[in-house]
C-alpha positions as CSV (number, residue, x, y, z in Angstrom):
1,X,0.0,0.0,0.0
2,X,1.6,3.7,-0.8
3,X,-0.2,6.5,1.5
4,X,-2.1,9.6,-0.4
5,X,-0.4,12.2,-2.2
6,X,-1.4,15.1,0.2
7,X,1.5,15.5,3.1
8,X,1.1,16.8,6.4
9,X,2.6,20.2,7.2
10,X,3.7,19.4,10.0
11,X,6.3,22.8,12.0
12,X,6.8,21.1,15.1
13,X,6.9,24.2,17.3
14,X,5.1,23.0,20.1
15,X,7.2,23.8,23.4
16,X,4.6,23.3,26.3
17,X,6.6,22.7,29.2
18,X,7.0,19.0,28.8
19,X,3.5,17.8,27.5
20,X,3.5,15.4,24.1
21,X,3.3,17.6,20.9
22,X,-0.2,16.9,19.7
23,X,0.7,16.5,16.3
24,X,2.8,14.2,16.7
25,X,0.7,11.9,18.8
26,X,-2.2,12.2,16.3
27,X,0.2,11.3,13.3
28,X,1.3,8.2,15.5
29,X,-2.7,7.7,16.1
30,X,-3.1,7.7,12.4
31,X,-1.0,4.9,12.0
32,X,3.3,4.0,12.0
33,X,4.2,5.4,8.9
34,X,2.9,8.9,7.3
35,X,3.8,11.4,4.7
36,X,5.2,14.6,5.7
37,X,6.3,18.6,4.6
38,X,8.6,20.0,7.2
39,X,9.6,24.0,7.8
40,X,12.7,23.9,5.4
41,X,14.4,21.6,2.7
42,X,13.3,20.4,-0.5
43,X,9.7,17.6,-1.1
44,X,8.2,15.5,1.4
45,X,9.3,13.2,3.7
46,X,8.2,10.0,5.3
47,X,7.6,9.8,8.9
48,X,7.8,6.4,10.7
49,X,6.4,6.2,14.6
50,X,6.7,3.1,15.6
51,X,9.2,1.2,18.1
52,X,9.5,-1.6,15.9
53,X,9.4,0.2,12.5
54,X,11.9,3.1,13.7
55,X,14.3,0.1,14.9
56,X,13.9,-1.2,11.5
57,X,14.8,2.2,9.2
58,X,18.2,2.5,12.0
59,X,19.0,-1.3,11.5
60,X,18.7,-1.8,7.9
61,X,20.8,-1.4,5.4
62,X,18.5,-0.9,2.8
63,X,17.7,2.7,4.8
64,X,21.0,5.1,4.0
65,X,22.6,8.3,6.3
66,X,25.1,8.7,3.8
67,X,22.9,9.1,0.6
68,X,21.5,12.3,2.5
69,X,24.5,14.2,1.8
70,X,24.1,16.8,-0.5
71,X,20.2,16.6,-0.7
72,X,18.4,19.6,0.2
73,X,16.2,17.3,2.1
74,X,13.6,18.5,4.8
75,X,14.7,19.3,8.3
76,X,13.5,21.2,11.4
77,X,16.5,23.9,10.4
78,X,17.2,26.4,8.0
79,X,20.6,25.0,7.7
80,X,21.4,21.2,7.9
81,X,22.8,20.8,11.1
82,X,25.1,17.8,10.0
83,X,28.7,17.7,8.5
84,X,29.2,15.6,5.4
85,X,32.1,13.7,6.9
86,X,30.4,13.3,10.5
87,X,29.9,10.3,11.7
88,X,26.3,10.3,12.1
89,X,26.3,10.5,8.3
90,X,27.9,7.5,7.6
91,X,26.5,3.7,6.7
92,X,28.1,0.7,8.4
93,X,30.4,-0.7,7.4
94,X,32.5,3.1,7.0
95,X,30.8,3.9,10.6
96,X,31.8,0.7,12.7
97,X,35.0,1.8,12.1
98,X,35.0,5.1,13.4
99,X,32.8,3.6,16.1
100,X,35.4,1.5,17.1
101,X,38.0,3.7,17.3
102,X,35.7,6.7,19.3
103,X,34.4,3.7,21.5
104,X,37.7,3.3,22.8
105,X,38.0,6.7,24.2
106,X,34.4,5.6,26.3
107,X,35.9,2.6,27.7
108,X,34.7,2.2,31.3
109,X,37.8,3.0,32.6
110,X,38.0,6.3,30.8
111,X,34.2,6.8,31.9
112,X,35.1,6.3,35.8
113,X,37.6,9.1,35.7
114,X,35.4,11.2,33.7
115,X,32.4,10.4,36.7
116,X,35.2,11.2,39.6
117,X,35.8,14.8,37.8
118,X,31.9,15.4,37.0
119,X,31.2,14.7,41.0
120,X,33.9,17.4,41.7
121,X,32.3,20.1,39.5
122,X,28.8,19.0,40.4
123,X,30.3,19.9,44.1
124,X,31.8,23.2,43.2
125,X,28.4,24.6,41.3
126,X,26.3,23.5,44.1
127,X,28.7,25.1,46.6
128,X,28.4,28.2,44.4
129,X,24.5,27.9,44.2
130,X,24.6,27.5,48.4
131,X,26.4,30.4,48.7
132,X,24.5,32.7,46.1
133,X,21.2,31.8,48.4
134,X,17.6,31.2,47.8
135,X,16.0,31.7,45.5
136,X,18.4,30.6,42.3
137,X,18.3,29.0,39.0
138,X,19.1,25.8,38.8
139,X,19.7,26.3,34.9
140,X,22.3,29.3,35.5
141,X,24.0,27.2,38.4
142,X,24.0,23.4,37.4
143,X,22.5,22.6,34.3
144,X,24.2,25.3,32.3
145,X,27.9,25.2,33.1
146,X,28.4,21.7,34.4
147,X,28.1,20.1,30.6
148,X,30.1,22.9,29.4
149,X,32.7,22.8,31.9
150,X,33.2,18.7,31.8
151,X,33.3,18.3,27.8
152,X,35.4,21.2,27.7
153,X,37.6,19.5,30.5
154,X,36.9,16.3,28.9
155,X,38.7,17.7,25.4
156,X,41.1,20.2,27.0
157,X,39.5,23.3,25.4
158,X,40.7,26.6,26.8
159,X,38.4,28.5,29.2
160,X,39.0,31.6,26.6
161,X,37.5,29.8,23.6
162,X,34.4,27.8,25.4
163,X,31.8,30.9,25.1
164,X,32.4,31.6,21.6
165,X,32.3,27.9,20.7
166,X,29.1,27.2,22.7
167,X,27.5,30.3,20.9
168,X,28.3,28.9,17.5
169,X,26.9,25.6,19.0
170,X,23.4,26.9,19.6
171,X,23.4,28.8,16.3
172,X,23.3,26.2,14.3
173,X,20.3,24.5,16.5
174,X,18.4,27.9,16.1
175,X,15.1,27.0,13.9
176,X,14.3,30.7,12.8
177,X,14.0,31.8,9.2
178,X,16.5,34.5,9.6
179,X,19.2,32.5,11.2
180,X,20.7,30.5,7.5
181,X,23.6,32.8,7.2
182,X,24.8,32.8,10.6
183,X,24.4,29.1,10.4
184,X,27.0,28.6,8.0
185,X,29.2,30.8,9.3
186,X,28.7,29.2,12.5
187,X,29.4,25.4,11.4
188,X,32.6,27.2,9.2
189,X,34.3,28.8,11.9
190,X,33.5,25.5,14.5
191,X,35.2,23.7,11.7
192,X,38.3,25.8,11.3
193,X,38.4,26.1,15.3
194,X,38.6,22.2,15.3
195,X,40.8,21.5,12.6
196,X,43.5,23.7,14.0
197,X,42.9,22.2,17.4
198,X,43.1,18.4,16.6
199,X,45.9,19.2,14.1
200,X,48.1,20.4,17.6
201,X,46.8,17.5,19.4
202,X,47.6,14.7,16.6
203,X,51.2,16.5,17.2
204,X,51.7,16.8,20.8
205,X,48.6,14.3,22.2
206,X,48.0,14.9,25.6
207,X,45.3,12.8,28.1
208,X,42.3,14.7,26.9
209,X,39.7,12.8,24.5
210,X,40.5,14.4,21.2
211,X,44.0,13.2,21.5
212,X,43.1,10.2,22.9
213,X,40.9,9.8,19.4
214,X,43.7,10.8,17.5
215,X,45.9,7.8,19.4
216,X,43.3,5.4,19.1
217,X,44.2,2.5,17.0
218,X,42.0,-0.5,15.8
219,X,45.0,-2.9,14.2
220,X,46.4,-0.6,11.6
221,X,43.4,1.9,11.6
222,X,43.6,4.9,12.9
223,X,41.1,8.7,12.1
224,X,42.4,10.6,9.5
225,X,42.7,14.2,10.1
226,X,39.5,15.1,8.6
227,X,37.7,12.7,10.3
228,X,39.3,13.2,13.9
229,X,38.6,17.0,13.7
230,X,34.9,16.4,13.1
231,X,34.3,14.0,15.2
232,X,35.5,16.3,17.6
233,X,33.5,19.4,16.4
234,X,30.5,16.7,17.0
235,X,31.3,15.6,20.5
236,X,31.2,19.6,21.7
237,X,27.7,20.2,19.8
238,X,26.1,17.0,21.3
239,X,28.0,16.9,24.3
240,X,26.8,19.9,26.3
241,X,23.7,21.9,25.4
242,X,22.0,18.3,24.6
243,X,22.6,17.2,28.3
244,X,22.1,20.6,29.9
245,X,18.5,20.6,28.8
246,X,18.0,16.8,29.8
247,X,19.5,18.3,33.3
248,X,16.8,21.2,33.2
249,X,14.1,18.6,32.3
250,X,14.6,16.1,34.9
251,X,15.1,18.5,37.5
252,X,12.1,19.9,36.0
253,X,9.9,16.8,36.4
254,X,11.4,15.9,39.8
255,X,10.1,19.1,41.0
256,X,6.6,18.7,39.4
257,X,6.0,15.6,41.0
258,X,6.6,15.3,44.6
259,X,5.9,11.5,45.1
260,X,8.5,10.6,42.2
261,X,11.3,12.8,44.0
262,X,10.1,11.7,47.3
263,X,11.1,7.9,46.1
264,X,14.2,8.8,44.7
265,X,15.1,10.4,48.0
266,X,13.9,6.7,50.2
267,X,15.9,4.8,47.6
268,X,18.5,6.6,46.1
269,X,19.7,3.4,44.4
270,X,17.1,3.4,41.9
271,X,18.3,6.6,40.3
272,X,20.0,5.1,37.4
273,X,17.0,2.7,36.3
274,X,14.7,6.1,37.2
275,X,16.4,8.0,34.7
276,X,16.3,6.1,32.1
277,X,12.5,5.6,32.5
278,X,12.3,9.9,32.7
279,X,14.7,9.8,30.1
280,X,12.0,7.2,27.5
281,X,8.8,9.9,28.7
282,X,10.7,13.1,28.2
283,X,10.3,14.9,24.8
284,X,13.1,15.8,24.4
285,X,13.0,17.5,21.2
286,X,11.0,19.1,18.8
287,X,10.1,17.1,15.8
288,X,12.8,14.9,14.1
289,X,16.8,15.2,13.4
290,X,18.5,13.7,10.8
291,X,16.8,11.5,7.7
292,X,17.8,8.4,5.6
293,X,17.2,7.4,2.2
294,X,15.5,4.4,1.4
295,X,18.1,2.8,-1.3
296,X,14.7,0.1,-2.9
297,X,11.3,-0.5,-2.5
298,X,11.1,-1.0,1.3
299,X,7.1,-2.3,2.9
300,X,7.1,-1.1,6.6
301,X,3.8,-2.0,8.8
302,X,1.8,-2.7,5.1
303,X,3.1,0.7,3.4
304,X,5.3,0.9,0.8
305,X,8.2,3.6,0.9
306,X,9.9,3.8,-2.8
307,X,13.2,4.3,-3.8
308,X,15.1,7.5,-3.4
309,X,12.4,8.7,-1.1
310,X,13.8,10.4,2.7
311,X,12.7,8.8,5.2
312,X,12.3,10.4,8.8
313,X,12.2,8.1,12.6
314,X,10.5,9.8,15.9
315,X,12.2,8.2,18.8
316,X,10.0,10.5,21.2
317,X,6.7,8.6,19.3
318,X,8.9,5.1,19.6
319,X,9.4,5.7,23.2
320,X,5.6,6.6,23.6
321,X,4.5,3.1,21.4
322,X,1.6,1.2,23.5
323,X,2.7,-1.8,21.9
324,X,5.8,-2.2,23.5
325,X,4.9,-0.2,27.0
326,X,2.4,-0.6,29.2
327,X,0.7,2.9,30.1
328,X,3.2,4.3,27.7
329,X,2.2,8.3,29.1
330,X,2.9,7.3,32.4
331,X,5.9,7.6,34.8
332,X,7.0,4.1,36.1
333,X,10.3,4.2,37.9
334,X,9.6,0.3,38.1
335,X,9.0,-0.1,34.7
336,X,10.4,-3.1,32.9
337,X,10.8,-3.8,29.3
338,X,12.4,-2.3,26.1
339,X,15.6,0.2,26.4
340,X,13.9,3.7,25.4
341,X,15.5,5.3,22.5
342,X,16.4,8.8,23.4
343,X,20.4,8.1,22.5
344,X,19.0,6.9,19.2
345,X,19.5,3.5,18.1
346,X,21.6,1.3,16.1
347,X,24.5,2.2,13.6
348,X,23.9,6.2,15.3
349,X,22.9,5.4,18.7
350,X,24.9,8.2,20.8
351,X,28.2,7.2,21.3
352,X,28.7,9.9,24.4
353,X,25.8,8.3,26.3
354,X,27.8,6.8,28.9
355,X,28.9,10.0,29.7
356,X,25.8,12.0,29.5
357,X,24.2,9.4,31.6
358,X,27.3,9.4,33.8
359,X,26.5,13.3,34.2
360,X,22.7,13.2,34.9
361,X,23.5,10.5,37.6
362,X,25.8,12.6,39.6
363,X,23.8,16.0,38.8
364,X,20.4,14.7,40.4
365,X,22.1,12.4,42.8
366,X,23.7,14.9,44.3
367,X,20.8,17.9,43.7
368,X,18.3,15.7,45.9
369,X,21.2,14.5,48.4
370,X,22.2,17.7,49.7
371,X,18.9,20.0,48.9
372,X,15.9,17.6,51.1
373,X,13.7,20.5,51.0
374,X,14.4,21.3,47.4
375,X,11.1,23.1,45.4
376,X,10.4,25.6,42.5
377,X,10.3,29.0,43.5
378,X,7.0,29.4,41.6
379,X,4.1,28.2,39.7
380,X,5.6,25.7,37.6
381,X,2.8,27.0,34.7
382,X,4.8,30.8,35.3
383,X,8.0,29.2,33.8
384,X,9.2,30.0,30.3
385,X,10.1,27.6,27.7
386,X,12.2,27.6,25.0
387,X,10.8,28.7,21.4
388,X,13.0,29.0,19.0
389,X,15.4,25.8,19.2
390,X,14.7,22.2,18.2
391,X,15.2,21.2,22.4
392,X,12.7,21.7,24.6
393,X,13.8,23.2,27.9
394,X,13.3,25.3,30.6
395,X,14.8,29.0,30.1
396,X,15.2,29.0,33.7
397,X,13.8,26.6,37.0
398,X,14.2,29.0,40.0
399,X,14.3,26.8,43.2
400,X,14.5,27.1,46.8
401,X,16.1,24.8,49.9
C-alpha cells in the first residue's frame, strides 16, 4: 500500500513545558508510517512512529545516512545541522570503524575518571548555588555550566574559547528563518576552530579525548585528520547543550511531581533505572533530526516507501509506542521492558551516552542529596520555555532549599 499524495505540514513548534506535541501523537494515532512537509528543505518526507518500524529504518541497510548528503532534504532547520564527513552521516560498514576507534576513548575506565571529575564540579556549582542563596536558578548554576565545563575539560578546550564555541553551537540549533547565514558561518568557523585544534593535538597528544581519538588505533586503523577534527566538532555540539537541557528537564519533572522525587530520596539506588524511565517519557526535542534514504522499494507496517524517497524516525513517538509499553504516558520508575531510545539506536545510537548518563546520575544524585527541601520558587505553569530551538527546555527553573 503507498499512502495519499497530500503530506502533512507538519512545524513542530510546540514547546509546552513538557507535554506530548499533539501532532505528533495524532500522526502516530493515524498509524506507523505517514507522509510529511517539514519548515525547510526540498519535497516531502516520510515519517515512521513506531518502536518496531523506527528500529527497523536505523538497522537496515537498505535505509542510507550517507545518501542524504548533499540533498536539500527537509529538516526542522534552516541550515542542515550535520557535517558531510560526521559520523552520524555515515552507513556501516564506513561507521563501525570510526565507532570502534571513538568507542575506545568511552571505555569504562576512561568513563570512571570522567564520573570522579563530573562529581567534583557538580560539588563546586552547588557550593556556588549555596552560597548565592535562595532563590536561584538551577539552569544558571547546574545545568548550564556543568556540561560545558566537563566536555570542555573532557577535550582540553581553553576556558578563553568555550563561550564563543558554545554560541556557535546553539546557532546552528536555532530554527528561525533569519538564522541560515549565521548558520554557516557558525558550522565554518566551529570547523576551522577544530581543525587547527586536533591538528596540535595529533602532534603533541596529551590525556584529553580528542588526542586520545587521535591515538586510538583498531589494528592498523587509525582517524584521518579530517575525520578526527569532526568528530571532535561533533562531541562539543552534542556533548553539552543536549545534556544541559535533559539536566533542566529532569530537575524539572522531579520538582513537578513530589511523590517521584520523594522515592528517589527513600531509595536513592534506583536513580540510574529512574532515569532512564524519565529519560524514555521526556520529549526531548522538537520534531525529528537527521533523515535516511530508502536505497529500494522498502514495505514497513503494510506501506510501501519507494526508492530515493527520505525517510524520517521519531524516537519521542517510539518511546511513547503502546505496543511495546504498558501505560506508555505514564511515569514508572519500576517499569520493565524495552531500552527507550532517546540516544537513538543502532549504527547512530549516541556514542557519548555513557557520559551524558554518567552526568545526569551525579547532577540529580547529588541535587536531591544535599537540597531535602528542594522546590520551584513558583508556579511551575509561570516558567518560560524555549521557542526557538529544536530542544525543549526550561529558560530557567528558580528553586528554593
Amino acid at each position: 500500500m503507498t499512502l495519499g499524495s497530500n503530506p502533512r505540514n507538519c512545524p513542530f513548534g510546540f514547546a509546552e513545558a513538557l507535554e506530548f506535541d499533539p501532532v505528533l501523537r495524532e500522526l502516530m494515532n493515524d498509524g506507523p508510517v505517514a507522509r510529511i512537509r517539514l519548515p525547510y528543505g526540498e519535497g516531502t518526507a516520510w515519517l515512521v512512529t513506531g518502536y518496531d518500524d523506527v528500529r527497523t529504518v536505523t538497522t537496515d541497510r537498505r535505509f542510507s545516512r550517507n545518501a542524504v548528503a548533499g540533498r536539500d532534504f527537509p529538516r526542522m532547520t534552516p541550515e542542515p545541522i550535520v557535517q558531510s564527513e560526521a559520523i552520524n552521516l555515515m552507513d556501516p560498514p564506513a561507521s563501525s570503524r570510526l565507532r570502534s576507534l571513538v568507542s575506545k576513548a568511552f571505555a569504562p575506565a576512561h568513563i570512571e575518571r570522567m564520573r570522579q571529575r563530573t562529581q567534583h564540579v557538580v560539588n563546586e556549582l552547588l557550593d556556588r548555588m549555596t552560597d548565592h542563596g535562595t532563590p536561584a536558578d538551577l539552569m544558571e548554576h547546574l545545568a548550564g555550566p556543568l556540561p560545558l565545563i566537563t566536555i570542555c575539560e573532557v577535550l582540553e578546550i581553553p576556558e578563553a574559547d568555550q563561550t564563543q564555541l558554545r554560541a556557535h553551537a546553539r546557532t546552528m540549533m536555532d530554527t528561525a528563518v533569519g538564522n541560515r547565514d549565521a548558520a554557516v558561518r557558525a558550522k565554518a568557523d566551529l570547523r576551522a576552530y577544530f581543525a587547527t585544534l586536533t591538528a596540535q593535538r595529533r602532534r603533541n597528544p596529551g590525556d584529553d579525548l580528542i588526542s586520545a581519538l587521535a591515538t586510538a588505533r583498531d589494528g592498523d586503523e587509525i582517524l584521518d585528520d579530517q575525520e578526527l577534527a569532526v568528530m571532535a566538532m561533533v562531541l562539543l555540539i552534542t556533548g553539552q547543550d543536549t545534556t544541559t537541557y535533559e539536566i533542566g528537564n529532569l530537575a524539572y519533572l522531579l520538582l513537578t511531581r513530589p511523590h517521584v522525587l520523594a522515592t528517589l530520596r527513600e531509595r536513592p539506588e534506583m536513580l540510574p533505572k529512574a532515569i532512564n524511565e524519565l529519560l524514555r517519557f521526556i520529549p526531548f526535542r522538537k520534531g525529528v533530526g537527521i533523515p535516511r534514504v530508502a536505497m529500494e522499494d522498502v514495505d514497513l507496517s503494510g506501506v510501501t516507501i519507494p526508492a530515493g524517497d527520505i525517510v524520517h524516525v521519531s524516537y519521542l513517538t517510539a518511546n511513547r509506542d503502546d505496543r511495546k509499553f504498558d501505560r506508555p504516558d505514564e511515569l514508572d520508575l519500576e517499569r520493565t521492558g524495552p531500552p527507550h531510545m532517546t540516544f537513538g539506536w543502532g549504527a547512530h545510537h549516541c556514542l557519548g551516552a555513557p557520559l551524558a548518563a554518567t552526568e545526569l546520575e551525579v547532577a540529580l544524585g547529588t541535587l536531591i542529596e544535599r537540597f531535602p527541601r528542594l522546590a520551584l520558587a513558583k508556579p511551575a505553569e509561570e516558567l518560560q520555555w524555549n521557542t526557538t530551538s529544536i530542544w525543549r527546555f526550561p529558560l530557567a527553573l528558580p528553586v528554593t532549599w
